[in-house]
C-alpha positions in Angstrom: 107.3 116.3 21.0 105.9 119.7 21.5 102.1 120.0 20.6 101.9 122.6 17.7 99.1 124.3 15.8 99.6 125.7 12.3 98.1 129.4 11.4 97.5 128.0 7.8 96.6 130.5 5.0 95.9 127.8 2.1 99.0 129.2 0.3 102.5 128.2 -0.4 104.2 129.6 2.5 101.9 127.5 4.6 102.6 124.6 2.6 105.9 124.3 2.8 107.0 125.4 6.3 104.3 123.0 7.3 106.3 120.2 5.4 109.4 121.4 7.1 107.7 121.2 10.5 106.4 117.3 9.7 110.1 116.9 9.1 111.2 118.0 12.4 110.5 115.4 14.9 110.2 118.1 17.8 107.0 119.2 17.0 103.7 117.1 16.8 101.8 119.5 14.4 98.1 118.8 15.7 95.9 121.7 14.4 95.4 124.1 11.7 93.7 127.3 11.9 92.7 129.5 9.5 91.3 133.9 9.7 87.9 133.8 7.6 86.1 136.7 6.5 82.6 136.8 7.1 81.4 139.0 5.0 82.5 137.0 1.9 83.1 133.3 3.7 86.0 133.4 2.0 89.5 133.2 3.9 91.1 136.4 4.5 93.4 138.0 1.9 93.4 135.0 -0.6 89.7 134.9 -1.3 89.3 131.6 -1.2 85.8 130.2 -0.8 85.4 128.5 2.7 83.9 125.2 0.7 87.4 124.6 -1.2 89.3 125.6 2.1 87.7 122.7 4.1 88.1 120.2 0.9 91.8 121.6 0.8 92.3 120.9 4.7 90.8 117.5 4.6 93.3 116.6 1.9 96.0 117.1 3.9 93.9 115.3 6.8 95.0 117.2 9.9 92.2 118.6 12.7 91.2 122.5 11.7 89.4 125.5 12.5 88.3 128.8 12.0 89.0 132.0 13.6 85.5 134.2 12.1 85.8 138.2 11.4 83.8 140.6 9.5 85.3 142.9 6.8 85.2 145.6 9.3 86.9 143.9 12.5 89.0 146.1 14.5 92.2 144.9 15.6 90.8 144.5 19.0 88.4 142.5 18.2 91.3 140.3 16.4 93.6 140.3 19.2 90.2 139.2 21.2 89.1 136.7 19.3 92.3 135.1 18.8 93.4 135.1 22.3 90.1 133.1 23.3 91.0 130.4 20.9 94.5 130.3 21.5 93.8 129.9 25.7 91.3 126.9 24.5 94.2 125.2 22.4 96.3 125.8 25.1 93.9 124.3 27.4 94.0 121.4 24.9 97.7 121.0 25.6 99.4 123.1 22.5 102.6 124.8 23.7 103.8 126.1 20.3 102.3 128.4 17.3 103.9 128.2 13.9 103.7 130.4 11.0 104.9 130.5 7.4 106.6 134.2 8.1 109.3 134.8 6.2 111.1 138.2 6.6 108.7 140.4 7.7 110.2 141.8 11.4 107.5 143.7 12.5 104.7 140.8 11.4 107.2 138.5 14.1 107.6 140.9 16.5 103.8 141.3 16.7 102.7 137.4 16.6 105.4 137.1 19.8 103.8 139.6 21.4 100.4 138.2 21.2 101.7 135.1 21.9 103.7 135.5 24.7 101.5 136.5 27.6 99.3 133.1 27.1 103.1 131.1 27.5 102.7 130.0 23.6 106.2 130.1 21.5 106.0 131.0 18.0 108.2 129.1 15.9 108.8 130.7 11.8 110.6 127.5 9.9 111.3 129.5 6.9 112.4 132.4 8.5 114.9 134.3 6.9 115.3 131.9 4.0 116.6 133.1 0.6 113.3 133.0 -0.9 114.1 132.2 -4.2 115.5 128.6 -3.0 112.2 128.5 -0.7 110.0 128.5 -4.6 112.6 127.2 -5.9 112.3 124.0 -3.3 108.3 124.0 -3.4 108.6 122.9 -7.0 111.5 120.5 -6.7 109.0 119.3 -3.4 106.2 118.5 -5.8 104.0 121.3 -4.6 101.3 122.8 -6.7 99.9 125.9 -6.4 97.7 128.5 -8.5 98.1 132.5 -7.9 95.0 133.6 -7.0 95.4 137.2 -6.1 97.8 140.2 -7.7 98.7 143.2 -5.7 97.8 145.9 -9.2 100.2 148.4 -8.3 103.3 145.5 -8.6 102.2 142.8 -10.9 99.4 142.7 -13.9 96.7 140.6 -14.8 98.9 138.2 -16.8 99.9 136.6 -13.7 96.7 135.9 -12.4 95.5 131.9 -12.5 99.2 131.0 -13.3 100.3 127.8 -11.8 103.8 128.3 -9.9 106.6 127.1 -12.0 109.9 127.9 -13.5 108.5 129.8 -15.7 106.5 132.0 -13.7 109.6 132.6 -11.3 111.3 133.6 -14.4 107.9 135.9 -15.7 108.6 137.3 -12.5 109.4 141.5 -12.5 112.3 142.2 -10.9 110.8 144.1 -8.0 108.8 141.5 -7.1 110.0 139.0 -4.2 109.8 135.2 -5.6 107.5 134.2 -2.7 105.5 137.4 -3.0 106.6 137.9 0.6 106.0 141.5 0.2 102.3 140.9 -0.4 102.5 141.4 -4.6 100.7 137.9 -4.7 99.0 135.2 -2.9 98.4 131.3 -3.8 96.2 128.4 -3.3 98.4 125.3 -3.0 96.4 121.9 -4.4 98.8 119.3 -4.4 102.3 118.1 -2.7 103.8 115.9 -0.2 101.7 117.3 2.7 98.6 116.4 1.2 96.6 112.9 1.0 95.5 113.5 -2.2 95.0 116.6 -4.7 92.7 119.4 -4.3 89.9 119.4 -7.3 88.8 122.6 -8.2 87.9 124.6 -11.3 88.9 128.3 -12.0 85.8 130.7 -12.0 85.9 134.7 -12.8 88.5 137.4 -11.7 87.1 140.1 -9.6 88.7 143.3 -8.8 88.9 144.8 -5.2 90.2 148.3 -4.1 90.7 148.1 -0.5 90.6 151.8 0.8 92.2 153.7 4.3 92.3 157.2 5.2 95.7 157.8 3.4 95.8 155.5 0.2 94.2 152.8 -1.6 95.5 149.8 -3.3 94.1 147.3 -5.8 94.2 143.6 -6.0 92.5 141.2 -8.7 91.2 138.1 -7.2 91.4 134.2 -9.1 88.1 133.1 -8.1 88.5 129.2 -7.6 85.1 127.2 -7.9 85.0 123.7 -5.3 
């Protein structure tokens, strides 16, 4: 079996191509890491507090770490600080780095060629998956997961704190991908066949963020979620 560690985000993707990887008795799956931002100690993108991120990982009971960045990183400093981990787990034996990727070319094109110089293959086990049978499945699976973040220029606040289910594929607007593979929403997954036990948690206030570049800006509303 090839030694394999997770880039887990605490969402559904992660969830379930980290089920389908448990599955596949090629890979040993021996690691989980995780981008946190510093600034916030929260992890990156889904605004999760770093508290409820460990509880969640210990639920699901496999080792875990923590790659650390402030707000303000440049994507050297990324690409640095993620190559130094990666050459320790490699030292440590890991051959293989999976993701929950979907569809996203580019995002693929640029994980391989991080990853290929240090002799690491990436492996995607939901890649190009009709995403609507990938949520579609996660339910069926068991999973549960809250939406904890809303992309404001695709989805309203209505959606925010909802608990994925049928019904919330059907709320859905049409230009919005089922998985939210397109970054219109992100998810906290508590509960499933990956995990132990369920994650407890209790849902606190919803913030707004405006995340700003030098040639647009774009909101997102934030599910805080209290550990």
């Amino acid at each position: 079996m090839y030694k394999t560690f997770f880039n887990w985000s605490s969402g559904k993707d992660s969830a379930l191509a980290l089920y389908y990887l448990l599955q596949d008795k090629r890979y040993s799956v021996e690691y989980l890491l995780t981008s946190i931002n510093t600034d916030y100690n929260r992890v990156s993108m889904h605004g999760i507090r770093v508290e409820l991120l460990r509880k969640q990982l210990n639920c699901i009971d496999i080792p875990y770490g923590f790659i650390s960045l402030s707000q303000n990183a440049t994507n050297a400093e990324y690409e640095a600080r993620m190559r130094q981990r990666i050459m320790e787990l490699k030292f440590n034996g890991f051959e293989y780095a999976a993701f929950g990727d979907i569809f996203l070319e580019d995002i693929r094109k640029y994980r391989e060629s991080q990853l290929n110089p240090l002799n690491i293959k990436a492996i995607f086990p939901l890649w190009q998956k009709n995403t609507t049978y990938l949520i579609e499945q996660f339910i069926e699976l068991g999973f549960k997961a809250i939406v904890v973040c809303i992309n404001t220029s695709v989805m309203d606040t209505s959606f925010l704190g909802r608990i994925i289910d049928k019904s919330f594929i059907k709320d859905l607007p049409a230009n919005v991908d089922p998985c939210g593979e397109n970054g219109e929403f992100h998810t906290f997954c508590f509960d499933g066949p990956i995990f132990k036990r369920p994650v407890s948690f209790s849902i606190g206030e919803f913030v707004f963020r405006e995340y700003k570049n030098s040639v647009s800006s774009t909101g997102f509303w934030f599910c805080d979620l209290l550990y």
